[in-house]
ZADO-1210 file (C-alpha; in nm, 4 decimals, padded with zeros to 6 digits):
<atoms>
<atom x="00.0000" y="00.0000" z="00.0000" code="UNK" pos="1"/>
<atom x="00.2468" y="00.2306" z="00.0746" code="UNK" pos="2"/>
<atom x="00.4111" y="00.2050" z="-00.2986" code="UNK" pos="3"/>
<atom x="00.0960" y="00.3158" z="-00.3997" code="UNK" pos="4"/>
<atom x="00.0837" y="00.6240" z="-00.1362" code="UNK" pos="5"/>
<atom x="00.4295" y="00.7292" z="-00.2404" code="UNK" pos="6"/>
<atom x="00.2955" y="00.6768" z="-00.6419" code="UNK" pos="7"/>
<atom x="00.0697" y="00.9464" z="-00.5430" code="UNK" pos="8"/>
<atom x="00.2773" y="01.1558" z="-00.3867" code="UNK" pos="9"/>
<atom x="00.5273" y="01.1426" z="-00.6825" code="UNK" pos="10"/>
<atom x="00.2149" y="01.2776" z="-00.9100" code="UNK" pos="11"/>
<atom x="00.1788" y="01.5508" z="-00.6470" code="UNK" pos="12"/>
<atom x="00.5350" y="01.6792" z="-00.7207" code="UNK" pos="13"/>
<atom x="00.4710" y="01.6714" z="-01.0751" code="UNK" pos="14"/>
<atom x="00.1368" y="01.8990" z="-01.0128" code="UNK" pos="15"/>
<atom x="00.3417" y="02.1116" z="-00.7768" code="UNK" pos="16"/>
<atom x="00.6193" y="02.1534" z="-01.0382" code="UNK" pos="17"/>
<atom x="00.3575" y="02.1988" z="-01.3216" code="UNK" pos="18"/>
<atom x="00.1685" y="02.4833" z="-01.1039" code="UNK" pos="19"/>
<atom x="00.4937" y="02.6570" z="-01.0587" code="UNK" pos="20"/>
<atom x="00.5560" y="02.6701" z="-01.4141" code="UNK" pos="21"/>
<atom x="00.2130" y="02.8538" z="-01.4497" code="UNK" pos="22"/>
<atom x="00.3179" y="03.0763" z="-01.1875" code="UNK" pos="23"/>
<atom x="00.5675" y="03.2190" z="-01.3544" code="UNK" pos="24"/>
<atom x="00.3287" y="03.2144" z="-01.7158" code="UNK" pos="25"/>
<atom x="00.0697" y="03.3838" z="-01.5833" code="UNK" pos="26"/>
<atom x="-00.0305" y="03.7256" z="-01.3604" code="UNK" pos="27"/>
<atom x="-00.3257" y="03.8732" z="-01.1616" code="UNK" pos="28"/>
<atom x="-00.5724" y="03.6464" z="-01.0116" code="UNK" pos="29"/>
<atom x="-00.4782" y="03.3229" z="-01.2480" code="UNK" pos="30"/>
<atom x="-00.1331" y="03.3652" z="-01.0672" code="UNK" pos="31"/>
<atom x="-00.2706" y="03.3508" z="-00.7099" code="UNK" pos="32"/>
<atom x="-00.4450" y="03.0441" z="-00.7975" code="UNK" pos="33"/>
<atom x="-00.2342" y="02.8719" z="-00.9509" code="UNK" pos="34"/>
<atom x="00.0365" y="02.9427" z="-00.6329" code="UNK" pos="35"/>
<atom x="-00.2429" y="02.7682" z="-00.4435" code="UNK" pos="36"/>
<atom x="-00.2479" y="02.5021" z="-00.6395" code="UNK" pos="37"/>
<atom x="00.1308" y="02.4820" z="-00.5923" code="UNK" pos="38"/>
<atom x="00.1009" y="02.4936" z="-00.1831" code="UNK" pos="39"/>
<atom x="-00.2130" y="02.2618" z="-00.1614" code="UNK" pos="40"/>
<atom x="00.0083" y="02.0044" z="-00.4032" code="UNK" pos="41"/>
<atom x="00.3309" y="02.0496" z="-00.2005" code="UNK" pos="42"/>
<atom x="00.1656" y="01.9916" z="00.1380" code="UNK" pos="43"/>
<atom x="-00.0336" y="01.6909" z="00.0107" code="UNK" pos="44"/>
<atom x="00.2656" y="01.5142" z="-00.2035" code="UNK" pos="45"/>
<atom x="00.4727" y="01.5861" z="00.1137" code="UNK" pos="46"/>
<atom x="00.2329" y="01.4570" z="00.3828" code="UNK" pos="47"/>
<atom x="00.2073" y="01.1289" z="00.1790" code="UNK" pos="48"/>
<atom x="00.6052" y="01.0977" z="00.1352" code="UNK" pos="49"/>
<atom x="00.6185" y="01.0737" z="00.5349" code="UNK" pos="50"/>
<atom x="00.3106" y="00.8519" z="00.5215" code="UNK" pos="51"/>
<atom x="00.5255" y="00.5842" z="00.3018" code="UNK" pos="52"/>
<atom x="00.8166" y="00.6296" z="00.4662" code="UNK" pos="53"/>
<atom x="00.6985" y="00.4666" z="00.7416" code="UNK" pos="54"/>
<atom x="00.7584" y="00.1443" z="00.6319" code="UNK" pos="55"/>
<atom x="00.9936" y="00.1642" z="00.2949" code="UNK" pos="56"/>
<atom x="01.3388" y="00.3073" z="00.3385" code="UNK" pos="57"/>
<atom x="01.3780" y="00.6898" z="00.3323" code="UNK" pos="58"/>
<atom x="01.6560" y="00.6641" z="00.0468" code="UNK" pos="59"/>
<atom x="01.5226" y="00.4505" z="-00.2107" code="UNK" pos="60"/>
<atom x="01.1013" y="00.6518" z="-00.1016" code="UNK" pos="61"/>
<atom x="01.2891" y="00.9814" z="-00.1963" code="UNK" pos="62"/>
<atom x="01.4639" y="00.8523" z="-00.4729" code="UNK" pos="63"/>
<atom x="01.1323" y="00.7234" z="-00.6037" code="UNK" pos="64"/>
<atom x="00.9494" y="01.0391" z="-00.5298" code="UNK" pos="65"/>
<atom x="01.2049" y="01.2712" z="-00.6980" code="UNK" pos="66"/>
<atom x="01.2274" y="01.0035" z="-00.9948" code="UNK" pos="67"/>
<atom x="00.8533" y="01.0070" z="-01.0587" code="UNK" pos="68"/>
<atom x="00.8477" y="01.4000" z="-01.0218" code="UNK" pos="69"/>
<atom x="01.1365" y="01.4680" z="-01.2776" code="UNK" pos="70"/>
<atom x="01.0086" y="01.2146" z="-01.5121" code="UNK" pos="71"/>
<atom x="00.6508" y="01.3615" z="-01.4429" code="UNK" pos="72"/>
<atom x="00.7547" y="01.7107" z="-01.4812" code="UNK" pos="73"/>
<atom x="00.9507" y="01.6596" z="-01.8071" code="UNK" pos="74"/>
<atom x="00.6842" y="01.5172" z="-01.9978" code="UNK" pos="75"/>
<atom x="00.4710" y="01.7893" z="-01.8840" code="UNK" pos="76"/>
<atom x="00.7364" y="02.0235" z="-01.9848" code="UNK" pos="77"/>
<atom x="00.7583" y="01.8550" z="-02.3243" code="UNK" pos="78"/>
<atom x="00.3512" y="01.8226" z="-02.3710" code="UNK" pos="79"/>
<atom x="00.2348" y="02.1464" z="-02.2315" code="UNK" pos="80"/>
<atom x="00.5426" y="02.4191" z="-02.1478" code="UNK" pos="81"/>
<atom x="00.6697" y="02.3357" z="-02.5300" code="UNK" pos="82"/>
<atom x="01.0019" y="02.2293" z="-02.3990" code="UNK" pos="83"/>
<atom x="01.2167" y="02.1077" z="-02.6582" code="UNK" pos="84"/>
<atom x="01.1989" y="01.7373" z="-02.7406" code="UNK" pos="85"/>
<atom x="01.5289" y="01.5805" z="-02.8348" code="UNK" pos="86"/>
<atom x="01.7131" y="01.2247" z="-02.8059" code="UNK" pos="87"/>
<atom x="01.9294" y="01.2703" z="-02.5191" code="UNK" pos="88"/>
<atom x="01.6115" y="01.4389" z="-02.3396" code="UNK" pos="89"/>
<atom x="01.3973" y="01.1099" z="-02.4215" code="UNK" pos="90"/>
<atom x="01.6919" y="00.9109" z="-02.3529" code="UNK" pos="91"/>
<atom x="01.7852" y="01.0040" z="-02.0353" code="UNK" pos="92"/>
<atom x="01.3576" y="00.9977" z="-01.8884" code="UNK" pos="93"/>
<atom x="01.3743" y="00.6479" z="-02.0040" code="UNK" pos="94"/>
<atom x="01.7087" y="00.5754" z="-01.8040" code="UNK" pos="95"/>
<atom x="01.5135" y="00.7530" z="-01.4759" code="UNK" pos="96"/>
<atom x="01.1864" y="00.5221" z="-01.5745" code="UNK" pos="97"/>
<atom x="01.4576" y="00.2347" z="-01.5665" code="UNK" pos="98"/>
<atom x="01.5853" y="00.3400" z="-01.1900" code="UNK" pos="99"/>
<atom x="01.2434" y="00.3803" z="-01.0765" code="UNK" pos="100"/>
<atom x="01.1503" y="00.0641" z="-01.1644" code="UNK" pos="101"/>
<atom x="01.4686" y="-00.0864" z="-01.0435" code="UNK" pos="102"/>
<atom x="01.4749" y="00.0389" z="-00.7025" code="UNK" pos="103"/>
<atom x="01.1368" y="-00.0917" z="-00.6468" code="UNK" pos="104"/>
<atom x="01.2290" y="-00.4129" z="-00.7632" code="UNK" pos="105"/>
<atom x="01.5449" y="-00.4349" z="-00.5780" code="UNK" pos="106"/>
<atom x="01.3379" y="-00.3461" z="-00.2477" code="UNK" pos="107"/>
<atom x="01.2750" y="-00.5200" z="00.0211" code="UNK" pos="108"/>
<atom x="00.9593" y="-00.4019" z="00.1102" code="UNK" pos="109"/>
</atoms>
């Protein structure tokens, strides 16, 4: 269960990263709200991190969580910030997909 929580909690930190991005993108009232979005996504993606790290090691939860997040936050990048698309780009989020998936399977828990 708690590879699920810390799943979530990975998609959190790509909507925290995402909201950000708008931050910067937008002004007025569209800018408050999407800091809001940031904080409400930061405290929830953070609240279930400590959740899963009460029973899966803190190293390879964090690694996970920052794994899914960059991964997460790339392809948003690419799909909706128009971030350019490359081979060493695509390359390299399929090598963190790899570790991702490797540290799970490598753990004990």
């Amino acid at each position: 269960m708690n590879w699920i929580i810390l799943i979530i909690a990975g998609l959190f930190e790509v909507a925290f990263a995402s909201c950000l991005g708008k931050v910067k993108e937008t002004t007025g009232t569209a800018m408050y709200l999407w800091f809001a979005g940031f904080i409400i996504s930061l405290t929830i993606s953070m609240l279930l991190l400590i959740k899963a790290t009460e029973t899966l090691p803190i190293g390879t939860a964090y690694a996970v969580w920052t794994g899914i997040g960059a991964v997460g936050t790339a392809l948003v990048g690419i799909f909706f910030f128009k971030d350019p698309v490359t081979f060493w780009r695509i390359f390299f989020i399929v090598t963190l997909i790899g570790s991702v998936i490797g540290l799970k399977a490598v753990s004990s828990h």
